[in-house]
C-alpha positions as CSV (number, residue, x, y, z in Angstrom):
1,X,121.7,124.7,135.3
2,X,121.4,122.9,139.2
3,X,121.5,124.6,141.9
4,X,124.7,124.0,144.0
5,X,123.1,125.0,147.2
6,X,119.7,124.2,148.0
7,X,119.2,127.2,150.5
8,X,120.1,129.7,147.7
9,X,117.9,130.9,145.4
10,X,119.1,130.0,141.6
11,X,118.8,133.5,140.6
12,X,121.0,134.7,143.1
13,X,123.2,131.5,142.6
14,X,123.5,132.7,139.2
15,X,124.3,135.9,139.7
16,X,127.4,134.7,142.5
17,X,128.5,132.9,140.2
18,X,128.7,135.5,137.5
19,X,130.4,137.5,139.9
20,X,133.0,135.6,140.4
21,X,133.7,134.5,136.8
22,X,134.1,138.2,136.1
23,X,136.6,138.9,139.2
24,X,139.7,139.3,138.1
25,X,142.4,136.4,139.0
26,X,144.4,138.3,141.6
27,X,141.0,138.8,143.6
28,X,139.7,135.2,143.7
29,X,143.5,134.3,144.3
30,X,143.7,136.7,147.4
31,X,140.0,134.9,148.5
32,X,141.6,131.3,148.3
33,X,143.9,132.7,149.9
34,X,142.4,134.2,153.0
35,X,140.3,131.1,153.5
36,X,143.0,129.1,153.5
37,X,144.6,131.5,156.5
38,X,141.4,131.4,158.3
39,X,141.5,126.9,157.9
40,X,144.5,126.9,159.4
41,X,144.6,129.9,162.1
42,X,140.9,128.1,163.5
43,X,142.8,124.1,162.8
44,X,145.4,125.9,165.5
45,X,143.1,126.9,167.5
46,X,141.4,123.3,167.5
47,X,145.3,121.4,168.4
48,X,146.0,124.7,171.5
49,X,142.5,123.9,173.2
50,X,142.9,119.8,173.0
51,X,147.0,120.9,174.1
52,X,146.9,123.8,175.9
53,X,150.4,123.4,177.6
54,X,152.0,122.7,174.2
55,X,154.7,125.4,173.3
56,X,154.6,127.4,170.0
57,X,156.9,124.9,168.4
58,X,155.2,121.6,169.0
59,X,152.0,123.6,168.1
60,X,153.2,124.2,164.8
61,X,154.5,120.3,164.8
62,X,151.5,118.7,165.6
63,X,149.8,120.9,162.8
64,X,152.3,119.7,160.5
65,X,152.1,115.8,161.4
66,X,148.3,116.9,160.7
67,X,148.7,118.2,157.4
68,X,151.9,116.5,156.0
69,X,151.5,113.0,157.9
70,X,153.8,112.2,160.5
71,X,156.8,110.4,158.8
72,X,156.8,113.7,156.1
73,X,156.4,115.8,159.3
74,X,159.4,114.0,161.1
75,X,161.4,114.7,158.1
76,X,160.8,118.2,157.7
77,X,161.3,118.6,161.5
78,X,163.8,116.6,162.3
79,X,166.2,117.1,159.2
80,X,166.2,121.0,160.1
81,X,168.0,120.7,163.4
């Protein structure tokens, strides 16, 4: 087996690994999870700091032109008022 990360140690690479294929589903669901909370609270973070007068709302819009592209975010945005 390679290594997958070259600062790791392939016996403790093996062992994570192990680990995780014995978690059980709803764990490594709830990690994926999590990380994907923590992506998008610091990705909010990112857009308030380069827009720090922008409201709530066009926080959350400019995140969504990020993530959906801006003619599915215009869509979305603009078909719900």
């Amino acid at each position: 087996m390679t290594t997958l990360f070259s600062d790791t140690h392939p016996k403790m690479e093996a062992l994570q690994i192990e680990l995780i294929r014995r978690m059980p589903s709803w764990k490594k669901m709830a990690i994926v999870e999590s990380l994907g909370e923590t992506v998008k609270a610091l990705a909010l973070d990112g857009i308030r700091q380069r827009h720090p007068e922008a409201t709530p709302e066009q926080l959350r819009r400019i995140f969504a032109e990020i993530i959906l592209g801006t003619e599915l975010a215009r869509k979305v945005y603009d078909d719900a008022r």
